[in-house]
N, C-alpha and C positions, 0 to 999 in steps of 0.2 A: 748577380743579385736579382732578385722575384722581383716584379711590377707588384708593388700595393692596389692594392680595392681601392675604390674611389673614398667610400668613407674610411680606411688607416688612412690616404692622402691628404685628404682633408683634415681629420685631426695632428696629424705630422706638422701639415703646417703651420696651420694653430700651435700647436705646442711649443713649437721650435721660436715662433715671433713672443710667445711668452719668458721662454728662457732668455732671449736676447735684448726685453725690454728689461726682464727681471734682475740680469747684470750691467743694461748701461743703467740703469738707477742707484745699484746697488755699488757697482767699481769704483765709482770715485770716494763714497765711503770708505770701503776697504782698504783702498790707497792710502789714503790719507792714515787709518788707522794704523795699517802697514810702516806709516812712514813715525807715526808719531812712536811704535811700541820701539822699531829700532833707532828713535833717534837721529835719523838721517836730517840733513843742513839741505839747503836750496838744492844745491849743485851735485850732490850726492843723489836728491830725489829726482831730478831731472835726469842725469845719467840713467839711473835703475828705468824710468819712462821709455828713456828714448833706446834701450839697447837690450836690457834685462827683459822687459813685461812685455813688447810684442811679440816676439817669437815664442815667449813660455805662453800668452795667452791665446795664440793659432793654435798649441798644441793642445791645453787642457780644456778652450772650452769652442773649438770648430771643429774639426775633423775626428776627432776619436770621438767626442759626446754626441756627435749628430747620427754615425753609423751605428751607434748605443741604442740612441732614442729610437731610430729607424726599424730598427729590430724586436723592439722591446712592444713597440706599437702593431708592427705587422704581423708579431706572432699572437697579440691580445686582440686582433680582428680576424684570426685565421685559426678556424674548425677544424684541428688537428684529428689525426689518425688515432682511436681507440679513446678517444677523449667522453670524457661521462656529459651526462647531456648539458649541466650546468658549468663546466670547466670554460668557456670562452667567455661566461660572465665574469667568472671569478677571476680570468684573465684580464679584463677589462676593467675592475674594480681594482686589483689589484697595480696595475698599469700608471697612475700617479705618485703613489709612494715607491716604486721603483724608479723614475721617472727622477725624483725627489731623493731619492739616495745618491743617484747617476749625478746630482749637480752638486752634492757634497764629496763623492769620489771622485769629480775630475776636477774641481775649483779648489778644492782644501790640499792636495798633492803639488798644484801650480802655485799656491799661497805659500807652502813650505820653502817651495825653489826657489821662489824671489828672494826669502830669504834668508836660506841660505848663500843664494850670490852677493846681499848684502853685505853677510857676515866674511865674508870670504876678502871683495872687494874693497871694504873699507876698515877692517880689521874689529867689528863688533865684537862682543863678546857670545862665544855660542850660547850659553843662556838666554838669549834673548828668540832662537830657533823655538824651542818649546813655549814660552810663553808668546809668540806673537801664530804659531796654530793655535793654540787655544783662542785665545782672541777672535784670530779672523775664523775660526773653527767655527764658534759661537753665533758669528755675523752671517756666516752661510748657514746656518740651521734654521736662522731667524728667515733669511730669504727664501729658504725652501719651503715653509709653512705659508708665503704668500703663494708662491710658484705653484706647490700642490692644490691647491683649493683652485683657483685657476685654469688649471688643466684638471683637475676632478671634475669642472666646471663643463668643460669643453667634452668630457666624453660621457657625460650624462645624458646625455640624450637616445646616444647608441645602448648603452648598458641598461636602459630603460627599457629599449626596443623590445633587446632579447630578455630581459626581466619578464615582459608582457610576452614573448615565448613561450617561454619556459611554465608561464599562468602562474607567476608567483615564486618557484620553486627555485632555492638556490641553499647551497650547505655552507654553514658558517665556517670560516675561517677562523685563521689564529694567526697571531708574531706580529712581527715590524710592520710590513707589508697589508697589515691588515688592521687599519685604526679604526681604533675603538673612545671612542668618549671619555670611558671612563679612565683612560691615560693619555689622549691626545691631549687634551685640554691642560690636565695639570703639566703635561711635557712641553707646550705652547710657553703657559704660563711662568715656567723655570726656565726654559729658554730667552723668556727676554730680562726677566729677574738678572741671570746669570750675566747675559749682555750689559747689562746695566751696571753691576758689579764690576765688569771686569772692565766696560770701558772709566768709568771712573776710577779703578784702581790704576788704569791704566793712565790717565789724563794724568791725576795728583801724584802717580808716584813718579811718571818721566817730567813733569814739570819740578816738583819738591827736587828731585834727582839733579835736573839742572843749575837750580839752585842754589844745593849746597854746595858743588862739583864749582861754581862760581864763588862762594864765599870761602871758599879753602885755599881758590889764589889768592881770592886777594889778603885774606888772614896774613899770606904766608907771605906777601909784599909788605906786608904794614908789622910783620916783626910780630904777631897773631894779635893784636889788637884792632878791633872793630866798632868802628863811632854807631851809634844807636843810626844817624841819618843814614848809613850805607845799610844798617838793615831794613831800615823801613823803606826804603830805594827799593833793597830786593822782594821784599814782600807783596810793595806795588807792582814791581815789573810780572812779578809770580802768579799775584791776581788779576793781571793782564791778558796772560799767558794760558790760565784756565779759560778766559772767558770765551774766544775763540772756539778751542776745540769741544768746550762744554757744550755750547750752543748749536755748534755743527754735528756733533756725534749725536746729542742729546735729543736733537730735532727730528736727525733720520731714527735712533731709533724708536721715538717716542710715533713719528708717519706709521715705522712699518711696523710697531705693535698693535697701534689703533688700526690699522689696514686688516692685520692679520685678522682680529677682533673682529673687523667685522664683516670679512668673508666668512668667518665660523660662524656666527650669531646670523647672516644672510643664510646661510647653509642650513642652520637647525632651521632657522623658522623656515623653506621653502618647504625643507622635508615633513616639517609639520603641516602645514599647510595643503601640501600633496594628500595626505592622509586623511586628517579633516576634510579635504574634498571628496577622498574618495567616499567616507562613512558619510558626509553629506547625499551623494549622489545615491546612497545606498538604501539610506531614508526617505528620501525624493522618486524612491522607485526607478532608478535611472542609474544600475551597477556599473562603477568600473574599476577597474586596479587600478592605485593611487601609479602616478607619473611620480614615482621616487624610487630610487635603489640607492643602498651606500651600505657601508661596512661594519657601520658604528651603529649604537642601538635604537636610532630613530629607522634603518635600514631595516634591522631585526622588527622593529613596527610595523614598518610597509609590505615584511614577507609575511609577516601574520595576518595582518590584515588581506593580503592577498590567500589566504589559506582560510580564511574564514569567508570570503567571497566565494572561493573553489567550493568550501564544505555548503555555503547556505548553496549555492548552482546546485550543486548535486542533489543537497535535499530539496530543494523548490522543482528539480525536474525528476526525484525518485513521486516525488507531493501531485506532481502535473499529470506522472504518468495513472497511479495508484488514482487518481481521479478521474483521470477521462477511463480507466479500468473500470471504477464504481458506476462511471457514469453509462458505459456501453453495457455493463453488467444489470444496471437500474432498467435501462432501455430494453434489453430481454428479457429481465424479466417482468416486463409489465407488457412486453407482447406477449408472453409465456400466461400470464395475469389475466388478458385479456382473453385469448384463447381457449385457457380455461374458465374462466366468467359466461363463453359463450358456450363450451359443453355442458357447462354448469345449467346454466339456462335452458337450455335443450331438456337436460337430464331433469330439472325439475317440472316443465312441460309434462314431460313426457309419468312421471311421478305422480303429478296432477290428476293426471288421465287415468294411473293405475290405482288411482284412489275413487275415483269416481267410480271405475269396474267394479275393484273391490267392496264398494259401498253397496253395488247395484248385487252382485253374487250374494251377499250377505245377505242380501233382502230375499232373493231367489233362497237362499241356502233354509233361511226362516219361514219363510212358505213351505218350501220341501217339509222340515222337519213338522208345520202342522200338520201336513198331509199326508204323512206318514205314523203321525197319531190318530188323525182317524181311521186311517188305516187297521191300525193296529186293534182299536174300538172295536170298527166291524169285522174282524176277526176273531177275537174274542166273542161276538155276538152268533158267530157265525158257529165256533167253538160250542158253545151254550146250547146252539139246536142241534147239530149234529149228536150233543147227548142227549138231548131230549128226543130225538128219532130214533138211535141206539133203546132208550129206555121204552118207546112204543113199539120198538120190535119185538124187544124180550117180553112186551106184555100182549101184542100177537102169537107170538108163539104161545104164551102162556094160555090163549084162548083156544089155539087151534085143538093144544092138547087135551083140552076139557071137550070139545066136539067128539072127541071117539067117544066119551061117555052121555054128551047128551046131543046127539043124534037132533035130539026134536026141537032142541033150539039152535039150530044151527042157522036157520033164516033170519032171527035175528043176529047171530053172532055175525052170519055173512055181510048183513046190514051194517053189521059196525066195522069190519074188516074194510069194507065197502069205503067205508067214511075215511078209515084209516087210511087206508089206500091214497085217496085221493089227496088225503095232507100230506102224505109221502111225496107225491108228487109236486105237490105245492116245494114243499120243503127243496124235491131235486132242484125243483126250479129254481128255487131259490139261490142253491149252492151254485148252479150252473153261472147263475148269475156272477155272485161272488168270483167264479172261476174267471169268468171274464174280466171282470175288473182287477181282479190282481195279474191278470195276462198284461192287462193296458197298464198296471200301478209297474209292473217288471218292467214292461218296454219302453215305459218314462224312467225309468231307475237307470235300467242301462243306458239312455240316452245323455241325462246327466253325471252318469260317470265316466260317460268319455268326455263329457266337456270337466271333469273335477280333474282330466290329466294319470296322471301315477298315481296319485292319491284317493284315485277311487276305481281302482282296479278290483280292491276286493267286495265294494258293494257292487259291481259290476257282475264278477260271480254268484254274489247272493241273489239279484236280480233275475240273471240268468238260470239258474235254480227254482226260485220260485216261479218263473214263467214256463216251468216245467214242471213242475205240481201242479199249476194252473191246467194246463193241458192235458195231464193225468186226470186232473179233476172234473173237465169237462167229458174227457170219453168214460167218465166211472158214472156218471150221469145221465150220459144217454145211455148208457147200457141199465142205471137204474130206471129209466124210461121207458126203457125196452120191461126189463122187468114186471114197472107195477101194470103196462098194458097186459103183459102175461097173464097177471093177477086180475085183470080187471077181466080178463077173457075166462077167466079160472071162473071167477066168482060168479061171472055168468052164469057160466055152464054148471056153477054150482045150485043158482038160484031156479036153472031149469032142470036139474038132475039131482035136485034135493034126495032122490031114491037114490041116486048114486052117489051121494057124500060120504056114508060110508067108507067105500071104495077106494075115495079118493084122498081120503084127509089125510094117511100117510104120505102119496104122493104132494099134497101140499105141503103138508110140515116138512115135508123137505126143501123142496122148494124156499120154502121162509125160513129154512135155517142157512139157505146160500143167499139169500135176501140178509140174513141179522149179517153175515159176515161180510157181505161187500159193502153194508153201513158199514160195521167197524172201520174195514178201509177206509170209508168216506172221512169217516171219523177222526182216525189218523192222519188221512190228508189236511184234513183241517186243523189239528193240531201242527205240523209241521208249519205248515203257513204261517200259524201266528205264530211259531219261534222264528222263522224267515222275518216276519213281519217285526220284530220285536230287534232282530239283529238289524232289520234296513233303520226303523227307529233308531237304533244305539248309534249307528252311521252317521246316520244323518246329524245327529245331534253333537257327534264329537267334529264334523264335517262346520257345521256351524260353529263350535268352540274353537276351532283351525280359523276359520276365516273372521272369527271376532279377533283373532289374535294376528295375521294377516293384515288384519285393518291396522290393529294396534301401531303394529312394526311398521307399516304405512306411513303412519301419522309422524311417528318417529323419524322414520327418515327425511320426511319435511321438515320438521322443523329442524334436525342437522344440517339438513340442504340450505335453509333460509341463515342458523348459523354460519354455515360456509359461505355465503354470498355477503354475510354481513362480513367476515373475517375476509374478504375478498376486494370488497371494498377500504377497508381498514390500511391490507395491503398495499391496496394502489395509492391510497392517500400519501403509505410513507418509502413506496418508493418513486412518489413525485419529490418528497422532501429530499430523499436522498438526493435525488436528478439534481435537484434546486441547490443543495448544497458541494456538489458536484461542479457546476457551475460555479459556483460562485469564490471554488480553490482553485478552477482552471482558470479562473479570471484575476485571481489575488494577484498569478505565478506571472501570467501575461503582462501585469503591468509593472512588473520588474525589467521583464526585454528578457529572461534566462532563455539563453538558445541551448542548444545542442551541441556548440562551440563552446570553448572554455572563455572565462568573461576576458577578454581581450580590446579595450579601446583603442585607437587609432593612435599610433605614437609617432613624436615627432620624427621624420625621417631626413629630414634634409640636413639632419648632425648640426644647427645655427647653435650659438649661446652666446647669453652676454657674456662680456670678459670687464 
């Protein structure tokens, strides 16, 4: 045979000192009982004592109910092969009402024997075998419901242990083996009813039996006539006769019902009490699984309530995690918040500054385009005398033509040529001028159009265009220079070779008909100018409607920028609240104690219990 665990030895012996109080209290009842159902006299009961009842009571309640219990206990503290997680509980619970049948199958077998060897011995009537097991049947069922609560007593502590293993978790039961309230009690309750029943039926009817079994002799001496004094004789002896075994049956079993009673009523209230602590400690922030397990529905309390411990752990540490989540998730992003707040910053800086440019261009851009209105003025102006020099050439020519016919006024006409001449030159001079200033207005144009970027590539071209006109227009100028000195050397040689005008006025009008044509040119050039000039205007002007709009879009993105910093702010405000409220559920869960471990209190381990 296996060596027992220290805790099955420890309960074994517990157990075993309970069985062995629970029959020297109970055996002399039973005896007696015994002795009263079969009627047995002094000498009769002292015989069955001294010869009968100890060898039958070595057998039924020492040696076979001890290697019982021994077994019965070693295999409900011993974690069998392939066993479900919760099986050595339900070994353990189940272990007293086994325990408790084990003392009604070896003492109710031994109750039988006795008497039978009564019946045998002293020639009883067999009738009296059936009704004195029922009887002592009765009396050991009553004893077993102290014995169970007793030893349910004694191994509660352990079955608690592994209850707190397990974290609550155990599968209900069913049958004999596994009581339940809602028949325990009223089965208590008809157990001792029935006791009571039957020891009184048992009492009145072996006494009345006596009795009459006594008035039938003597009837049958006295020839059946019976003086009233001989009955009331026997009625006194009769209630003599009850008073004895009333008082002694009556007492034990009225101890062991009140006993019973109030190991169950000790029982309910601890296990309630277990529970209400637990769901106290649980309101107090300070969880534990109630210190109770059992079979019956205050048990089925204790797993629930350990199941709702389990469920709130779980959710208080899914609640702990999903916070310090919120809470590390709050914390980046308000370094995220931050980081951004400080591009932000930068970017508006920097936005600032491109508003100021923008401001300062716009103003440049509004300059430009007056200056290119005047521009465009003195181009037009310039336009206006180039036809008014056109219109004194053709009315040069118109004069020289009249010179072949009048000869004799040719010193005046040369005098007016003369005059003409010289406003001509005025006039080149003039244009030369213009030529230069639109050389300088081109090579501000193009210098501004590389600073306009892409966007002024093509006034860049037109610029560069008209700085080439310009330069056209200066060598068409000196060559008109060159010209009217030709003229002026003509008119000379005119004014001294008056005989020779004549001669010469076709060569002149030729001459001023390549003079009226390199005006046209002039002419033209200056025309093109002012549509050059007219196109830098349109430029410019559309250049300034760009950067009024430029500005515009500016302005705009400041003030989204300044929205954004205020939404930025907003932000951070309420991911401090989160933080804050983050905090303040990591702190709720903390002061419950939920660890990472299922909620598991310290349980009793040293297996003590009152008894």
């Amino acid at each position: 045979m296996s060596s027992l665990s220290p805790e099955a030895a420890k309960t074994l012996s517990k157990a075993w000192n309970i069985r062995q109080l629970s029959s020297t209290v109970g055996v002399p009842a039973l005896t007696y009982m015994a002795f009263l159902v079969m009627g047995l006299n002094h000498d009769e009961g002292m015989t069955l004592l001294k010869y009968v009842v100890p060898p039958i009571a070595l057998i039924t309640s020492l040696g076979g109910p001890y290697l019982v219990m021994r077994w019965i206990i070693q295999r409900a503290f011993t974690t069998l092969p392939g066993d479900a997680p919760d099986s050595r509980l339900q070994r353990l619970l189940k272990a007293p009402s086994l325990l408790a049948v084990l003392q009604v199958a070896s003492t109710l077998p031994g109750a039988g024997t006795i008497t039978v060897c009564a019946v045998v011995l002293f020639g009883k009537s067999p009738w009296i075998i059936l009704w004195a097991v029922v009887v002592l049947g009765l009396q050991i069922m009553l004893l077993t419901i102290v014995e169970h609560s007793l030893i349910e007593r004694t191994i509660q502590p352990y079955a608690v242990q592994e209850f707190h293993r397990l974290n609550g978790t155990i599968t209900k039961g069913s049958g004999v083996l596994w009581p339940r309230q809602s028949w325990y009690l009223p089965y208590a309750f008809g157990v001792f009813v029935a006791n009571t029943l039957a020891v009184t039926l048992t009492i009145f009817g072996r006494q009345s039996y006596e009795a009459y079994i006594s008035l039938m002799k003597q009837s049958e001496t006295m020839n059946g006539a019976l003086p009233w004094s001989m009955l009331q004789q026997t009625l006194i002896t009769l209630a003599k006769d009850f008073t004895i075994p009333t008082l002694f049956l009556g007492g034990y079993l009225l101890l062991t019902a009140t006993l019973s009673a109030w190991l169950l009523a000790r029982r309910q209230k601890e296990g309630a009490e277990s529970v209400a602590a637990a769901l106290e400690g649980l309101a107090q922030g300070k969880p534990r699984l109630p210190e109770w397990v059992s079979t019956d529905e205050i048990g089925d309390l204790a797993a629930a309530t350990a199941r709702v411990f389990e469920q709130l752990r779980s959710f208080s540490m899914s609640l702990r995690d999903s916070a310090l989540a919120l809470q590390s998730s709050a914390r980046q992003l308000g370094l995220s918040t931050s980081r951004q707040s400080e591009v932000l910053t930068v970017q508006a800086s920097a936005l600032q500054e491109t508003q100021v440019t923008t401001e300062e261009i716009k103003n440049t851009s509004r300059l430009a385009s007056n200056t290119a209105g005047n521009i465009l003025n003195q181009t037009e102006r310039a336009q206006s005398i180039s036809a008014s020099g056109e219109l004194a050439i053709q009315e040069g020519m118109t004069g020289l033509e009249e010179i072949g016919a009048q000869v004799r006024d040719m010193a005046t006409s040369i005098k007016s040529l003369d005059e003409q001449a010289r406003q001509i030159a005025r006039i080149t001079s003039m244009v030369k001028d213009l030529a230069d200033q639109s050389n300088m207005l081109a090579l501000n144009a193009a210098i501004e159009a590389v600073r306009s970027g892409e966007s002024g590539k093509g006034f860049g071209v037109v610029a560069k265009e008209i700085r080439a006109l310009a330069d056209q227009s200066i060598r068409a100028t000196q060559s008109i220079r060159t010209i009217l000195q030709n003229i002026g050397t003509a008119i000379a040689k005119a004014a001294l070779l008056t005989e020779k005008g004549s001669q010469r006025v076709e060569t002149s009008i030729q001459s001023i008909r390549n003079f009226s044509s390199q005006v046209q040119q002039i002419s033209g050039i200056v025309r093109d100018n002012a549509n050059s000039v007219r196109q830098i205007a349109a430029a410019v002007t559309q250049q300034d409607a760009g950067i009024v709009q430029i500005t515009q879009a500016v302005g705009d993105m400041s003030r989204v920028m300044d929205q954004t910093m205020n939404q930025l702010r907003a932000s951070e405000e309420a991911i401090e609240v989160v933080r804050q409220v983050a905090q303040q559920v990591t702190g709720f869960v903390g002061q419950y104690g939920w660890s990472q471990d299922p909620v598991a209190p310290p349980a009793n381990t040293n297996g003590t219990a009152q008894v």
